[in-house]
MINUKOL-254253 format. One line per 2 residues: number of its first residue (from 0); for each residue x, z, y of C-alpha. Coordinates in Angstrom, 3 decimals, always signed. Example, Ala and Ser with C-alpha at 12.3 -4.5 7.8 and 13.67 -1.06 7.14 Angstrom:
// MINUKOL-254253
0) +12.300 +7.800 -4.500  +13.670 +7.140 -1.060
// end
This chain:
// MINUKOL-254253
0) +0.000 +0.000 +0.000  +3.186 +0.614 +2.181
2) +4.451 -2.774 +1.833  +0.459 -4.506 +2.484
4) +0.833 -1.920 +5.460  +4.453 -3.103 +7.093
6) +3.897 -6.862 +6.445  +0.510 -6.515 +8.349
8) +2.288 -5.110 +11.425  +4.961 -7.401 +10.940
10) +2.627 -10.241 +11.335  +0.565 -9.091 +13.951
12) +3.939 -8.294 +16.035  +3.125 -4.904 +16.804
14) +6.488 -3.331 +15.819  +9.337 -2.503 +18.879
16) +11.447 -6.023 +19.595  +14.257 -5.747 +20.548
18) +15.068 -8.391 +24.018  +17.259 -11.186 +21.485
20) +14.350 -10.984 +19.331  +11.366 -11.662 +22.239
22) +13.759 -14.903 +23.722  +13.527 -16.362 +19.860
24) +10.204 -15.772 +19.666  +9.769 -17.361 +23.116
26) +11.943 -19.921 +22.119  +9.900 -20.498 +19.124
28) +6.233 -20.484 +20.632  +6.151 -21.099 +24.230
30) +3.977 -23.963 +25.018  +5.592 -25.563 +28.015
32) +8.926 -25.292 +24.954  +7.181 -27.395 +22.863
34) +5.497 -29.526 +25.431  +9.538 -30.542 +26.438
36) +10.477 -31.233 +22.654  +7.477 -33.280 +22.134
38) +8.738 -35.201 +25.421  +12.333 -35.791 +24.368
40) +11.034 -37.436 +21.038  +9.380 -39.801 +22.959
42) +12.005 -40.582 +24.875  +13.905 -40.881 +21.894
44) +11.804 -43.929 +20.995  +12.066 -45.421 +24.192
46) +15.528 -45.996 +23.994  +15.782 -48.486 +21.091
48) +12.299 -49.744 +22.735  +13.990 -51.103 +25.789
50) +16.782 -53.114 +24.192  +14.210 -55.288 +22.837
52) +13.392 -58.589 +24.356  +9.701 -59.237 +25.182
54) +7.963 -60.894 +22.086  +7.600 -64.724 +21.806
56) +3.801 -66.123 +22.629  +2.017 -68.091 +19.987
58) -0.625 -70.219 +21.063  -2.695 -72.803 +19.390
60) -5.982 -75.324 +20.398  -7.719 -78.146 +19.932
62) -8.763 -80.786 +23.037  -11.533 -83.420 +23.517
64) -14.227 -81.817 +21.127  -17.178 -84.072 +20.591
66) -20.287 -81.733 +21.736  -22.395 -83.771 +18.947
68) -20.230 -83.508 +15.950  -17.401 -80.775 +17.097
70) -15.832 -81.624 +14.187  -15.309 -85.135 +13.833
72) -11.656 -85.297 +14.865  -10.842 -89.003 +14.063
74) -13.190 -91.187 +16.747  -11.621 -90.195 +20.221
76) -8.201 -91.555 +21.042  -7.313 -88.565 +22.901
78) -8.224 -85.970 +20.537  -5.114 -83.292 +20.187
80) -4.629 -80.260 +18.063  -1.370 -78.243 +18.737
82) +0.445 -75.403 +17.830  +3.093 -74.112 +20.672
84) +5.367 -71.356 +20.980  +7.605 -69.486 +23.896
86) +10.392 -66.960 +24.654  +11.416 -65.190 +27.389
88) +15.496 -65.550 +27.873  +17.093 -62.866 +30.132
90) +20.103 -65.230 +31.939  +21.503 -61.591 +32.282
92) +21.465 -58.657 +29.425  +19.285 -56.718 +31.575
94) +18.030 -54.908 +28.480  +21.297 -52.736 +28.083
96) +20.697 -51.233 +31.065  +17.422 -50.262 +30.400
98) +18.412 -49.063 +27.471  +21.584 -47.006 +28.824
100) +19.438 -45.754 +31.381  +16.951 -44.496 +28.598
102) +19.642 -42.720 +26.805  +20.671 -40.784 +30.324
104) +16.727 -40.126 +30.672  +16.951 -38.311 +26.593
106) +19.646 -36.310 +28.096  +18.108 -34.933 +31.189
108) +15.009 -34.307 +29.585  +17.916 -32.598 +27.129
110) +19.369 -30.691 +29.684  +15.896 -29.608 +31.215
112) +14.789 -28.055 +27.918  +17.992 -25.591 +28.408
114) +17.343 -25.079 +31.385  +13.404 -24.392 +30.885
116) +14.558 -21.772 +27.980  +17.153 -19.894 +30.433
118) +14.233 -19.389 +32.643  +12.154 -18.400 +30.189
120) +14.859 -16.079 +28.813  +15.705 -14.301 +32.637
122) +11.789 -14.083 +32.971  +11.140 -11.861 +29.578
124) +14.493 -9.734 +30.124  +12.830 -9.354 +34.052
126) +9.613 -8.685 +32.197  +11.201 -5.741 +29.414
128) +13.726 -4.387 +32.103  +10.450 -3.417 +34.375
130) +8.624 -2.058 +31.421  +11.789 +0.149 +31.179
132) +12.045 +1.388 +34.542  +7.966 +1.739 +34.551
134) +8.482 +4.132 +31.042  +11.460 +6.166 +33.259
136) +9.161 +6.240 +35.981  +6.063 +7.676 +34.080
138) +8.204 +10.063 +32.667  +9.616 +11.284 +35.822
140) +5.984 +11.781 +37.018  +5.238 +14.007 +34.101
142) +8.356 +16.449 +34.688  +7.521 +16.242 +38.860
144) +3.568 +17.345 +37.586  +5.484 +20.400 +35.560
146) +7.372 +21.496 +38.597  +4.721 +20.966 +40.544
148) +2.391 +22.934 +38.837  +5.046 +25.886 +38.591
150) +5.465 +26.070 +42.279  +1.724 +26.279 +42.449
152) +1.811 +28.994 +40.202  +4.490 +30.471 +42.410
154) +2.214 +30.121 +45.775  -0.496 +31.949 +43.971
156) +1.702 +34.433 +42.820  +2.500 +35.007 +46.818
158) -1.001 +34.733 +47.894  +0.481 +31.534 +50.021
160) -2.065 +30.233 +52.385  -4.983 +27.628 +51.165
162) -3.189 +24.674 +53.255  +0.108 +24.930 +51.036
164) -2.568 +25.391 +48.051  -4.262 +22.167 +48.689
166) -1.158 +20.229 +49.751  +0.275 +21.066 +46.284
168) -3.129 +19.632 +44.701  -2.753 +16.740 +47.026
170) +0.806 +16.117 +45.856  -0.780 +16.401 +42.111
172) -3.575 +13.783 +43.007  -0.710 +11.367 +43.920
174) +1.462 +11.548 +41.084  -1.760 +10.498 +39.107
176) -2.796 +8.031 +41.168  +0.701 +6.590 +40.767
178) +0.873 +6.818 +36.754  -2.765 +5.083 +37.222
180) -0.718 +1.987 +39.160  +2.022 +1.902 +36.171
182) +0.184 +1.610 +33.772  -1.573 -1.103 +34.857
184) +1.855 -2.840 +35.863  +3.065 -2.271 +32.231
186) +0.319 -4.197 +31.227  +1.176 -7.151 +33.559
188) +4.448 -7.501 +32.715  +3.867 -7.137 +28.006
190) +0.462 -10.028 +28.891  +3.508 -11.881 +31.024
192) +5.600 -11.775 +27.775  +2.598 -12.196 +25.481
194) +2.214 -15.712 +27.771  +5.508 -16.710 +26.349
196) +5.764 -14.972 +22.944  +2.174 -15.722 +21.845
198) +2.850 -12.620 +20.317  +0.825 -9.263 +20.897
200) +3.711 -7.255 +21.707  +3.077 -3.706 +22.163
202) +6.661 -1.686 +22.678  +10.166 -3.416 +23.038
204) +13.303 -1.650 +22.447  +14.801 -0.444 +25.510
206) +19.189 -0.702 +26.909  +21.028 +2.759 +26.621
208) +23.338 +2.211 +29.366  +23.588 +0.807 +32.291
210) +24.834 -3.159 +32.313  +29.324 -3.458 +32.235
212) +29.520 -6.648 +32.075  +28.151 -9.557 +34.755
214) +29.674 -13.358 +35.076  +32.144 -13.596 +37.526
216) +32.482 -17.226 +37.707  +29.309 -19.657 +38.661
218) +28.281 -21.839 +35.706  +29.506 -25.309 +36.954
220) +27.590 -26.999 +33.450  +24.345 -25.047 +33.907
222) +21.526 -27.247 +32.695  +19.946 -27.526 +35.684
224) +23.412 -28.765 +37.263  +23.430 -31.317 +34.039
226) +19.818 -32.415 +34.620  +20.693 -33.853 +37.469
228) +24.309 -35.400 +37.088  +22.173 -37.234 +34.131
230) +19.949 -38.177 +36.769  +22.414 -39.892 +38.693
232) +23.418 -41.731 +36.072  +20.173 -42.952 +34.761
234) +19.630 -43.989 +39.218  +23.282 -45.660 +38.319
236) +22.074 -47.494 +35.499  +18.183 -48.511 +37.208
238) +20.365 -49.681 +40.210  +21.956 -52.343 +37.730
240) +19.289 -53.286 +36.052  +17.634 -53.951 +39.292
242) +20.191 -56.198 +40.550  +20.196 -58.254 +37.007
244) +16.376 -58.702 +37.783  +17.112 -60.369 +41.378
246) +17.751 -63.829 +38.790  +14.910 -64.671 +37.201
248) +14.493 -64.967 +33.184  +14.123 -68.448 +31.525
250) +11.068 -69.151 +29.425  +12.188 -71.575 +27.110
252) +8.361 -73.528 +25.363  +8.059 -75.902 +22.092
254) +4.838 -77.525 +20.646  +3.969 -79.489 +18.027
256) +0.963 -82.064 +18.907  -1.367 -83.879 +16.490
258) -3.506 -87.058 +18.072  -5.569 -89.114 +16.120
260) -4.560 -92.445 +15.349  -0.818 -91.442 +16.778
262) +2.167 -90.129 +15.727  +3.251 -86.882 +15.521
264) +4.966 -85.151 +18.583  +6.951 -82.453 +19.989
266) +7.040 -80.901 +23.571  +10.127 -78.934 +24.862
268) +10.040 -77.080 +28.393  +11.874 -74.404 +30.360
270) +10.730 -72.990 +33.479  +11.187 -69.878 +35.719
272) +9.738 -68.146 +38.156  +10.896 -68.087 +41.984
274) +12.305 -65.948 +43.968  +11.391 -66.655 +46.995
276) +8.847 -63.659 +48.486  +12.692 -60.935 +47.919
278) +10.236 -58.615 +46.022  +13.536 -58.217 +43.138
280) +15.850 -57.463 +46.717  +12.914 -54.953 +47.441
282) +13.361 -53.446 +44.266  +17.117 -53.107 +44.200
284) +17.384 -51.221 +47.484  +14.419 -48.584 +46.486
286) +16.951 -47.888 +43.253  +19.890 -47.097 +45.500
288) +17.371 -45.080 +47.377  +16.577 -43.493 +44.518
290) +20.309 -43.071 +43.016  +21.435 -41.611 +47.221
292) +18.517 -39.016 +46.676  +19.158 -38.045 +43.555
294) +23.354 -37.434 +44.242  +22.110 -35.599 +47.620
296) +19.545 -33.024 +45.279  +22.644 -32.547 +43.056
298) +24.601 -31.284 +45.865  +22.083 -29.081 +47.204
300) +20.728 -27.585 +43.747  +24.615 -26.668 +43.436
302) +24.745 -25.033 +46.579  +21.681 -22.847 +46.083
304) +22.668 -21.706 +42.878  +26.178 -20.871 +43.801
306) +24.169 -19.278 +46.631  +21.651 -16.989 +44.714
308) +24.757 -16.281 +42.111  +26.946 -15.000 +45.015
310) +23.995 -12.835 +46.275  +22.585 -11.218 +42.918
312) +26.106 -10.417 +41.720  +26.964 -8.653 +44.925
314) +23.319 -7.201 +44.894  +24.026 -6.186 +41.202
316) +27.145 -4.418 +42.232  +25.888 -2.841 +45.126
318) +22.639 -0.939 +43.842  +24.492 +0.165 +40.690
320) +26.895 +1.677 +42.647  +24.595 +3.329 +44.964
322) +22.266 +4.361 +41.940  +24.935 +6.427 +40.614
324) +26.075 +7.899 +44.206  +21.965 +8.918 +44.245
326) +21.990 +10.562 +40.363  +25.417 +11.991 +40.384
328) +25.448 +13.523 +43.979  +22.551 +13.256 +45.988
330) +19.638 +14.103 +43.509  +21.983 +17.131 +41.901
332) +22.358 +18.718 +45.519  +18.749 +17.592 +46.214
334) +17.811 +20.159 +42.872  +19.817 +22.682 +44.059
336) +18.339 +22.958 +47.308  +14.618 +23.190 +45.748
338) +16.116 +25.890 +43.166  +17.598 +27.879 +45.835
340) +13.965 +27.744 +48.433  +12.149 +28.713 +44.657
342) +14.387 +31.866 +44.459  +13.536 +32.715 +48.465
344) +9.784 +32.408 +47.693  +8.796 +35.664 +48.653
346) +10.827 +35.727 +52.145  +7.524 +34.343 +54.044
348) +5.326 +31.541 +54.502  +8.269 +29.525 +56.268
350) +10.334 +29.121 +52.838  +7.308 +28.294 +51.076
352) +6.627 +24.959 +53.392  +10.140 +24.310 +53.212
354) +10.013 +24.383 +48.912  +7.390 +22.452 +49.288
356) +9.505 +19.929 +51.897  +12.062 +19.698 +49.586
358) +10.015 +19.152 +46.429  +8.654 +16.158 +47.963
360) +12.234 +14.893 +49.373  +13.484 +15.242 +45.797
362) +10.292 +12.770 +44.720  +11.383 +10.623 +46.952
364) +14.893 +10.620 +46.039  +14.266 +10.169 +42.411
366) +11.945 +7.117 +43.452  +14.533 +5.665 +45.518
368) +16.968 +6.016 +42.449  +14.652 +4.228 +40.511
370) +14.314 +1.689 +42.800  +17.906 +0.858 +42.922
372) +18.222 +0.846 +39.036  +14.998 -1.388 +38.920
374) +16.658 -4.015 +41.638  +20.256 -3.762 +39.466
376) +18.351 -4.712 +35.691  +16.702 -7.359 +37.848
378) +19.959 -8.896 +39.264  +21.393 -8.362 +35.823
380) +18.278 -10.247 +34.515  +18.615 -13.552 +36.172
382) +22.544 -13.202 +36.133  +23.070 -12.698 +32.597
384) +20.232 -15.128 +30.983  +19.367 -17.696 +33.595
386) +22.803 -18.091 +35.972
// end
């Protein structure tokens, strides 16, 4: 019954994941994923479909049909039944192109698939690391409701007056309030991860320590760099094929022609189309259009994300250090203060307000802490999985 019982919860996902085991998952189920993998095999297929010439037209007919005996071909002179075909001749391989360009296409579409998963990957380790904080959070609120409680004991004890009373329920009433508002945000952020996971995930396995280890060095072959060099090159390879376009194909025509009464014969033709309205020159100049835009987006992708690396790793740095300045200094001193007010309780109504001051500045404190370790998983998020 055991084994029925863990290969139920196994399959229903309930069981702790650990973050490696959420991005497979993700990796695994996410529709937008498999909507990009269906989309590469297509393009796939389009690449051997473009190196093909156009197929050759087969026609057939019959001329001069007698409206009284249709068919009666042997009386009219000019009476013809043929059978013709055509092809269309590129003067110029333009089909190489299209299909180089098609293979540069596979490979963006390549590259945005790895870029699509780092996303989703620095969006679920965003989504865990808040559920972490929000657990530290909650349980910071339950040890602030103990000492709250105590000190309200304590006032009673002292026969404080009502105000302090009711500002000590008040305080109380907020820390609810507040576990109210986290628990709805934990929510959010495991239906954010369900989005992803098509999993019902319930609890996640949580970091011991803080993070050691960022990247010092900016990807320079990040996906999302790649996606667009591969651009460029497909622009490179339309700007070609454009230019092979500007002179016309041949279409190169036999038939075979039956007349009765006559002999056999054969037509031969070639024609082509002209030129002469500069649509093809039209054409050419939007693809260098297109191949100056995409070179310029390169350029300024690569400055934003050397940008936002620069910022998060010095953000990263900056509240991790400070978050450790607030646990190992401030918030001790902070305690010390509120220990010291709790042993002067019965001095008079003026070190009761001020226990009650410094109760709330060590809420505060702790909050702020939080807030710094919150905006340092964050950075450490996006650096680690997606920059």
């Amino acid at each position: 019954m055991k084994r029925y019982l863990f290969f139920l919860i196994v399959s229903l996902g309930l069981w702790a994941q650990t973050l490696p085991q959420i991005i497979e998952t993700a990796y695994r189920n996410d529709p937008e994923i498999k909507m990009l993998k269906a989309e590469i095999e297509v393009q796939k297929t389009r690449i051997e479909a473009v190196s093909l010439w156009e197929n050759p037209r087969l026609s057939a007919g019959l001329s001069d049909m007698r409206i009284d005996d249709p068919l009666d071909r042997s009386i009219e002179p000019m009476q013809t039944q043929f059978l013709a075909i055509s092809q269309k001749i590129p003067l110029r391989d333009r089909y190489k192109a299209d299909s180089r360009r098609a293979k540069k296409l596979y490979k963006a579409l390549r590259a945005k698939l790895a870029d699509k998963k780092r996303r989703i990957a620095s969006q679920l380790a965003s989504d865990v690391y808040a559920v972490f904080i929000i657990h530290k959070r909650l349980r910071l609120i339950g040890k602030n409701e103990r000492n709250l409680r105590r000190i309200k004991n304590l006032l009673r004890g002292y026969r404080a007056s009502g105000d302090l009373l009711l500002e000590t329920d008040q305080m109380l009433q907020r820390l609810q309030v507040r576990r109210e508002v986290l628990k709805t945000e934990e929510q959010v952020r495991f239906s954010q991860i369900r989005r992803h996971t098509l999993q019902q995930i319930k609890e996640v396995s949580f970091p011991k320590s803080l993070p050691e280890e960022i990247p010092v060095v900016f990807d320079k072959e990040h996906p999302a760099l790649q996606l667009y060099r591969y651009r460029i090159e497909a622009a490179n390879e339309a700007v070609a094929s454009a230019k092979m376009k500007e002179r016309p194909d041949l279409t190169v025509s036999g038939g075979y022609y039956q007349r009765a009464g006559r002999a056999d014969y054969v037509n031969l033709s070639v024609s082509m189309p002209l030129h002469v309205r500069g649509k093809e020159k039209i054409a050419t100049q939007q693809a260098k259009i297109d191949l100056t835009y995409q070179t310029e987006r390169l350029a300024l992708q690569k400055v934003k994300m050397q940008n936002q690396f620069e910022t998060l790793r010095l953000r990263f740095i900056r509240d991790k250090k400070n978050y450790l300045i607030y646990k190992q200094r401030i918030l001790p001193l902070q305690r010390k203060i509120r220990r010291y007010l709790s042993g002067k309780m019965g001095l008079g109504a003026i070190s009761m307000v001020k226990l009650l001051d410094a109760v709330n500045e060590e809420i505060a404190l702790e909050e702020k802490a939080l807030d710094m370790l919150a905006s340092c998983w964050q950075n450490y998020a996006k650096l680690r999985y997606f920059l």
